[in-house]
DSSP file (Angstrom, degrees, kcal/mol; ACC not computed):
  #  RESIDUE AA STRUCTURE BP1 BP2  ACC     N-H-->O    O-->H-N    N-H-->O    O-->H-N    TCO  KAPPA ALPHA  PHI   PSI    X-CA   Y-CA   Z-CA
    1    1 A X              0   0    0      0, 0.0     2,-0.8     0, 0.0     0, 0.0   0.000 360.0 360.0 360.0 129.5    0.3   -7.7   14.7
    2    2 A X        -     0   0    0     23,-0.1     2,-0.3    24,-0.1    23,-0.1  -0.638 360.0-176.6 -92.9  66.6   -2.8   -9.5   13.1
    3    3 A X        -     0   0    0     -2,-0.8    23,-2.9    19,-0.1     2,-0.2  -0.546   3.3-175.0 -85.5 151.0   -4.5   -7.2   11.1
    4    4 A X  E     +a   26   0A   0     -2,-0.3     2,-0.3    21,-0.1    23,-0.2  -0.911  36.2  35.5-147.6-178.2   -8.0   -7.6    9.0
    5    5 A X  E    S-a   27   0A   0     21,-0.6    23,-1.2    -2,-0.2     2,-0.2  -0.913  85.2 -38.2  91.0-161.9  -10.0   -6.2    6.9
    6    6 A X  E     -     0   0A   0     -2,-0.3     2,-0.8    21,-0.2    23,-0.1  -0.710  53.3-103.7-117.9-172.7   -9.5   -4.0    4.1
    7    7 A X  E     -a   31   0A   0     23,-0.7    25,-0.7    21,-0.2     2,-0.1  -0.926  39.7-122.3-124.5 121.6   -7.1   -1.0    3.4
    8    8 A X    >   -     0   0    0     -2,-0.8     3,-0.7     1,-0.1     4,-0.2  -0.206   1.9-138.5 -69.1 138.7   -8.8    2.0    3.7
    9    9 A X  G >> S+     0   0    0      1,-0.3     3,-2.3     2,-0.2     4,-0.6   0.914  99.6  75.9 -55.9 -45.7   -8.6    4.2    0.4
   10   10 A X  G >4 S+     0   0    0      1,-0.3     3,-2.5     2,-0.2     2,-2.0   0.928  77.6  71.6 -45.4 -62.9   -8.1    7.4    3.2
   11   11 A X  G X4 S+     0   0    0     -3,-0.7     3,-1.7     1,-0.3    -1,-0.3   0.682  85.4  63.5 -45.0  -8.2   -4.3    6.3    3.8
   12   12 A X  G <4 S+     0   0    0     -3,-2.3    -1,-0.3    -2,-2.0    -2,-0.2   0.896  96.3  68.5 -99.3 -48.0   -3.6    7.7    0.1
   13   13 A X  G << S+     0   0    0     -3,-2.5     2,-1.5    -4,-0.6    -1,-0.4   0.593  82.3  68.5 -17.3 -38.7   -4.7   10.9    2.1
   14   14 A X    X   +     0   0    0     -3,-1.7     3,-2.0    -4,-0.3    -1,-0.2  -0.716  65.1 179.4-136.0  71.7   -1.7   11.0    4.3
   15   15 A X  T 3   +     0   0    0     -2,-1.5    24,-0.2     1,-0.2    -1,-0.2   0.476  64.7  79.6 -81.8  11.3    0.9   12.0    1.6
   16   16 A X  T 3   +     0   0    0     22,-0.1    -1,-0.2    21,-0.1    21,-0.1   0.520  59.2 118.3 -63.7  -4.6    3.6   12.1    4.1
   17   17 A X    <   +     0   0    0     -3,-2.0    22,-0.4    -6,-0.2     3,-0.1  -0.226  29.4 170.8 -67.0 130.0    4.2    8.6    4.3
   18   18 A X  S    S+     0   0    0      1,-0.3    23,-2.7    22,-0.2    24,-0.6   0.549  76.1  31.7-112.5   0.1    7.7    7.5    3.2
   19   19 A X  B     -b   42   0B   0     22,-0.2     2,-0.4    21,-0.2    -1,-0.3  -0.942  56.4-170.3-156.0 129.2    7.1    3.8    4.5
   20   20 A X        -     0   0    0     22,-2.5     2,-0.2    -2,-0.3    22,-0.1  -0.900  11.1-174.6-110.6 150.4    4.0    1.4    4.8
   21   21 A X        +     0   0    0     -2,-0.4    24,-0.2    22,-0.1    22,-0.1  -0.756  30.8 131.0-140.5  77.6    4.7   -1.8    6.8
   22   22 A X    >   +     0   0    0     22,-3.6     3,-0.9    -2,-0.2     5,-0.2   0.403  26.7 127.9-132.0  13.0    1.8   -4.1    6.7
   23   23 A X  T 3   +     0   0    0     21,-1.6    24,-0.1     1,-0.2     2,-0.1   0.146  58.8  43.5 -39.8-173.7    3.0   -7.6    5.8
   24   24 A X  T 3  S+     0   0    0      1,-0.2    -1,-0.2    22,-0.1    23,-0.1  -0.143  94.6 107.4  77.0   1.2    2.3  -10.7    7.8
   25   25 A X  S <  S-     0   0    0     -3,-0.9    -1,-0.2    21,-0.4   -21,-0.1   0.482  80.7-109.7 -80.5-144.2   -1.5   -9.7    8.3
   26   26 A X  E     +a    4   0A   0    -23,-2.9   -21,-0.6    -3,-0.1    22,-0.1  -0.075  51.8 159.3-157.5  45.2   -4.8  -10.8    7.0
   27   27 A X  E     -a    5   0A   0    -23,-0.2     2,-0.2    -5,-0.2   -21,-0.2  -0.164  19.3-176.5 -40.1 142.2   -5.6   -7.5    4.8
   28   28 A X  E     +     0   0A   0    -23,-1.2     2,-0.4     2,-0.2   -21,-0.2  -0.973  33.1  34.4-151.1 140.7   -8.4   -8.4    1.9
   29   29 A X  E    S-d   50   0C   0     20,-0.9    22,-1.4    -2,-0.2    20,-0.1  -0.734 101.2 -13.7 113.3-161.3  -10.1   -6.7   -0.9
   30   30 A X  E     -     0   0A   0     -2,-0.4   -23,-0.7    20,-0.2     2,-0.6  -0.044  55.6-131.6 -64.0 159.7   -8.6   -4.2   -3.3
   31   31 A X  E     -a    7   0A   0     22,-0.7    24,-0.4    20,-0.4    22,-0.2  -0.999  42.6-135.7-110.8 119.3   -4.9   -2.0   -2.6
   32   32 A X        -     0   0    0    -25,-0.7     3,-0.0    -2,-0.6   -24,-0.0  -0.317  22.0 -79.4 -83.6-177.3   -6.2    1.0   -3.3
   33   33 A X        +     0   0    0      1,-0.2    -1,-0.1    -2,-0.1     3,-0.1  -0.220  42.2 179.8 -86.9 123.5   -4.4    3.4   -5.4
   34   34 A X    >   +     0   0    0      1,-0.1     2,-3.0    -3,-0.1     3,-1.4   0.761  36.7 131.1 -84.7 -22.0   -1.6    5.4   -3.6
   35   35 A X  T 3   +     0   0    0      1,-0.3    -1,-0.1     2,-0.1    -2,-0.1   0.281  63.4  58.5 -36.7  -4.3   -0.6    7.2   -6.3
   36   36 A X  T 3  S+     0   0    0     -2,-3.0     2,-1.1    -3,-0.1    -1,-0.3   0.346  81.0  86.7-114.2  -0.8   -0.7   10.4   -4.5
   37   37 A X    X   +     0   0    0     -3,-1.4     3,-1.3     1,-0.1    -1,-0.1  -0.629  53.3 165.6 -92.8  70.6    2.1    9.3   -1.6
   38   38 A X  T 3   +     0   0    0     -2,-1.1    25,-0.3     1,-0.3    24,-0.2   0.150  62.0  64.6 -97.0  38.7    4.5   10.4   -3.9
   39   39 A X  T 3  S+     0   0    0    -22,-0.4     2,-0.5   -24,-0.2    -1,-0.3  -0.278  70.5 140.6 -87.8  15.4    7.0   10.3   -1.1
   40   40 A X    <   +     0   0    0     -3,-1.3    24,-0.2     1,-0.2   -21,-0.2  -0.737  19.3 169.7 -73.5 125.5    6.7    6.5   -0.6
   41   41 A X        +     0   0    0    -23,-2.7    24,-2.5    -2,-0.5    25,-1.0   0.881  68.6  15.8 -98.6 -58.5   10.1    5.0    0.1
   42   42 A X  B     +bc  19  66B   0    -24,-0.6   -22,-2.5    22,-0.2     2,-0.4  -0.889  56.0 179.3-173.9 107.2    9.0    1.9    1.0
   43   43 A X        +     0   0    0     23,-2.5   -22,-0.1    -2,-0.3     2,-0.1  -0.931   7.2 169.9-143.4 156.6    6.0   -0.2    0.7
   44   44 A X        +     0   0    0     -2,-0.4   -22,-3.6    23,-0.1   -21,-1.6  -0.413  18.4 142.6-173.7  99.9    5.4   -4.0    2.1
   45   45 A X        +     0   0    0     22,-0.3     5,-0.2   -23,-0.2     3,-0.1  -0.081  29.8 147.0-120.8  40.9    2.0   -5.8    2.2
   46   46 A X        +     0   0    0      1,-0.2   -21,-0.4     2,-0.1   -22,-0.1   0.078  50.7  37.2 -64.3 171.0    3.2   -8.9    1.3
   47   47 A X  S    S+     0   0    0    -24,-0.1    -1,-0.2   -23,-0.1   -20,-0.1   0.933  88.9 114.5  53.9  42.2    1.4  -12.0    2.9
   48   48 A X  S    S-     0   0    0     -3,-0.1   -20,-0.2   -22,-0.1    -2,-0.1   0.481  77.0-106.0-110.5-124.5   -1.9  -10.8    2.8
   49   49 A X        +     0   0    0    -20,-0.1   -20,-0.9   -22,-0.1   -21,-0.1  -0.306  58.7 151.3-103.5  29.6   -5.5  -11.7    1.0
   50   50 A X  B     -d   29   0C   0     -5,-0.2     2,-0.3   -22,-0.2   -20,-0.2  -0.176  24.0-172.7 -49.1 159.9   -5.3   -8.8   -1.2
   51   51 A X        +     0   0    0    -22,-1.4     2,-0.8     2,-0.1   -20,-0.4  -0.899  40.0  41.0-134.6-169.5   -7.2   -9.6   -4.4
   52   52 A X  S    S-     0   0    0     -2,-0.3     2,-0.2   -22,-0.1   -22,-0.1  -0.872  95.1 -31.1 108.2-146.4   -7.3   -7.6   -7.7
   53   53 A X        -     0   0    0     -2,-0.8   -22,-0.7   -22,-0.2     2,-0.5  -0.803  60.9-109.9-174.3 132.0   -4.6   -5.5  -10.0
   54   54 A X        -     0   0    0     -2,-0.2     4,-0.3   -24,-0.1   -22,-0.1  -0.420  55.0-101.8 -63.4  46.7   -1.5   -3.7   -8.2
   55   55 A X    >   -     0   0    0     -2,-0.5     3,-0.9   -24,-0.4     4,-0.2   0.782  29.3-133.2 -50.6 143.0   -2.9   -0.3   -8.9
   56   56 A X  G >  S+     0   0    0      1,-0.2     3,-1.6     2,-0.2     4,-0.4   0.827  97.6  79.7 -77.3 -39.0   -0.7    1.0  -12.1
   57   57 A X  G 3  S+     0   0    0      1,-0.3    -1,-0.2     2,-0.2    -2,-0.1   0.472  78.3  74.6 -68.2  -3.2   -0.2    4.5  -10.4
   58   58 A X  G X  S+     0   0    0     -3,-0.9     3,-1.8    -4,-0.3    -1,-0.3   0.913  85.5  60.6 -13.2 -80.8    2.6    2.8   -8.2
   59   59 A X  T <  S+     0   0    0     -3,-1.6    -2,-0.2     1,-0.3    -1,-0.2   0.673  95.6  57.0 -52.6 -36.1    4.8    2.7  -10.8
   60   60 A X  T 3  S+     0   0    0     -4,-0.4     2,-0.6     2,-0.0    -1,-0.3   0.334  77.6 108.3 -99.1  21.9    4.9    6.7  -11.3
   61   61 A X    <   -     0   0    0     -3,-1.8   -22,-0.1     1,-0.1   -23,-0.1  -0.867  56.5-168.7 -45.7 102.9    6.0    6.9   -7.5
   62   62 A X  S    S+     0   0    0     -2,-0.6    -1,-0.1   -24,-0.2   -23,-0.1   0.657  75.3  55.7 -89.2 -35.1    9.4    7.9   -8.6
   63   63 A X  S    S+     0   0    0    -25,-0.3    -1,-0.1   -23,-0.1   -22,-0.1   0.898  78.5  91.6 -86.6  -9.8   10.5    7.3   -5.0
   64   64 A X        +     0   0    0    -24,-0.2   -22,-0.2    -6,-0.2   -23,-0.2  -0.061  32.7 156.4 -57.1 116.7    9.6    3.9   -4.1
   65   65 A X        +     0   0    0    -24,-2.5     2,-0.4     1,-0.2   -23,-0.2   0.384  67.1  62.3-117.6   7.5   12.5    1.1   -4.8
   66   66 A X  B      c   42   0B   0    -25,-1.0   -23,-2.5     1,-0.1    -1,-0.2  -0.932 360.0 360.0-140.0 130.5   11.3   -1.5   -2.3
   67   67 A X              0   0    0     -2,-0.4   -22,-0.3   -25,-0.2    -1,-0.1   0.186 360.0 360.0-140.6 360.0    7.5   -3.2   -2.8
């Protein structure tokens, strides 16, 4: 899947998510702050254009162990 664009701030919205998948695309601009999917297992948007800071509130995801 080729996606582009940016990643919309709304997914942070959808605080079920236990896995984001979005490598291999051609994502740009900020990752905005998930901090509120605090059921994230699982996160991978490697290989992207992101630019910016990894938003800090990541880190107090207590589940995520793979980024």
């Amino acid at each position: 899947m080729e996606l582009s664009g940016s990643l919309s701030p709304f997914v942070a919205n959808m605080t079920a998510l236990t896995n984001i998948w979005l490598g291999n695309n051609s994502l740009s601009g900020h990752i905005p702050d998930l901090g509120s999917l605090t059921l994230l297992e699982i996160l991978h948007l490697e290989d992207n254009q992101f630019d910016g800071e990894i938003p800090s509130s990541l880190g107090n995801i207590s589940t995520l162990h793979k980024v």
